[in-house]
C-alpha positions in Angstrom: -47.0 -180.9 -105.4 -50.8 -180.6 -104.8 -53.2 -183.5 -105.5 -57.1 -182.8 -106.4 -59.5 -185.1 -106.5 -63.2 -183.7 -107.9 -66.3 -185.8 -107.0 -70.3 -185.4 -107.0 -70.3 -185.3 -110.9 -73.5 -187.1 -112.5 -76.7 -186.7 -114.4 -80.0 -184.5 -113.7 -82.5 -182.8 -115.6 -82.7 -179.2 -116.4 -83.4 -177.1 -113.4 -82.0 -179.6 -111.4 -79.0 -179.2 -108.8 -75.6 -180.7 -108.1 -72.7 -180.0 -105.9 -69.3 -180.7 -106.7 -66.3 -181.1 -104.0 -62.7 -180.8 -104.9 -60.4 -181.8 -101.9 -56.9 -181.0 -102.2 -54.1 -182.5 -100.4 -50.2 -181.7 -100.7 -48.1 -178.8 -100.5 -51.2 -176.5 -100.3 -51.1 -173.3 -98.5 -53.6 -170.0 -98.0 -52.3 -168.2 -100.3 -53.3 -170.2 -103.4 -55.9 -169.8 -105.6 -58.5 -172.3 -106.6 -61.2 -172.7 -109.7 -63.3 -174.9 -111.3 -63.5 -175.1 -115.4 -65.2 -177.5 -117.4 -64.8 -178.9 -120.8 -67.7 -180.1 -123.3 -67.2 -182.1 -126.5 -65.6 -180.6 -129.1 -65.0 -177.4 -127.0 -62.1 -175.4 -125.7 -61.7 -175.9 -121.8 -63.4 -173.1 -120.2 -63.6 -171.0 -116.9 -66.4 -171.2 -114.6 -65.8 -170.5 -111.2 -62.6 -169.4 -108.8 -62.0 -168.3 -104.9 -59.1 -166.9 -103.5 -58.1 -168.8 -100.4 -57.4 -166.5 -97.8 -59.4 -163.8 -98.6 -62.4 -166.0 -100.5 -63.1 -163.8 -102.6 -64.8 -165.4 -105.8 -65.1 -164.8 -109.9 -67.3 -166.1 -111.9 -67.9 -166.8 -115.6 -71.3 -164.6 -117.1 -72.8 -167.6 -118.4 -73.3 -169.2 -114.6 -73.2 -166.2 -112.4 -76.3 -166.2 -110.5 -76.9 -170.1 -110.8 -73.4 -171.3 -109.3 -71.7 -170.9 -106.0 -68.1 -171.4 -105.0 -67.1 -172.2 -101.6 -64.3 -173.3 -99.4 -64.1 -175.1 -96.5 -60.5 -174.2 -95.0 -60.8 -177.5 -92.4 -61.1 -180.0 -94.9 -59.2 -178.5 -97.4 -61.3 -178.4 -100.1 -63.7 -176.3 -102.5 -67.3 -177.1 -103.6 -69.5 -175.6 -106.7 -72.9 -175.7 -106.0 -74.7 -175.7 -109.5 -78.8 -174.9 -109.4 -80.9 -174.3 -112.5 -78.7 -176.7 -114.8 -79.1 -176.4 -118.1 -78.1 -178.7 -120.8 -75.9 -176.6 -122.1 -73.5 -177.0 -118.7 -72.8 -180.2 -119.9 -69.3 -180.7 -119.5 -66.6 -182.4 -118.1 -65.9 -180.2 -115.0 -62.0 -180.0 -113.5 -60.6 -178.5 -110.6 -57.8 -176.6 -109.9 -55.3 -174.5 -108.2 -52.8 -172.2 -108.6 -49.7 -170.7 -106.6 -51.3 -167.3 -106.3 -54.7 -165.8 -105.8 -54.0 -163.5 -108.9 -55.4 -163.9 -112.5 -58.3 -166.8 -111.2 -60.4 -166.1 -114.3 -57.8 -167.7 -116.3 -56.5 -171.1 -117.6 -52.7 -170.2 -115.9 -52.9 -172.8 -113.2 -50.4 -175.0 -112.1 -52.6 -178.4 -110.6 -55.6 -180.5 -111.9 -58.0 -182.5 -111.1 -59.1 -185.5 -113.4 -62.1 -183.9 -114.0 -65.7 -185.6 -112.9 -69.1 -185.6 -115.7 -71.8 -183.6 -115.2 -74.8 -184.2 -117.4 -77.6 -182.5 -117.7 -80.7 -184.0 -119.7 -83.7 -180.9 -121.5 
């Protein structure tokens, strides 16, 4: 079992920045996977971000590539996304989480979440 607790959600206007931390505790091990995905109203949860542990290697959705940053730090256990140039349209409800493999990152097959922190971003 892996716990995942997501913080440094909140509100900013567009072009602003936030950074999110995930910090996982459990049965975690180096070989997992790790992503972050966010959910606005009335929409489907989607992919945004994902890192392989061991080898931190990192995917990214289109719509944020070049505007977000995943990150790791092994230490602490835990995984950031740096977001610059918000745009309202990244509002969302954003959720961490990890998977027993560093295969198929881009995807919604993972096996722990987070409980998700609001990120709100004003035009």
């Amino acid at each position: 079992q892996v716990q995942l607790v997501e913080s440094g959600g909140g509100s900013v206007q567009a072009g602003g920045s936030l950074r999110l931390s995930c910090a996982a505790s459990g049965r975690f091990y180096s070989t997992y996977g790790m992503g972050w995905f966010r959910q606005a109203p009335g929409k489907e949860r989607e992919f945004v971000a994902g890192i392989a542990w061991s080898s931190k290697r990192t995917y990214y959705a289109d719509s944020v590539k070049g505007r977000f940053t995943i990150s790791r730090d092994n230490a602490k256990v835990t995984v950031y996304l740096q977001m610059n140039s918000l745009k309202p349209g990244d509002t969302a409800v954003y959720y961490c989480a990890t998977k027993k493999s560093s295969d198929g990152l881009a995807t919604l097959q993972y096996d722990y979440w987070g409980q998700g922190t609001q990120v709100t971003v004003s035009s």
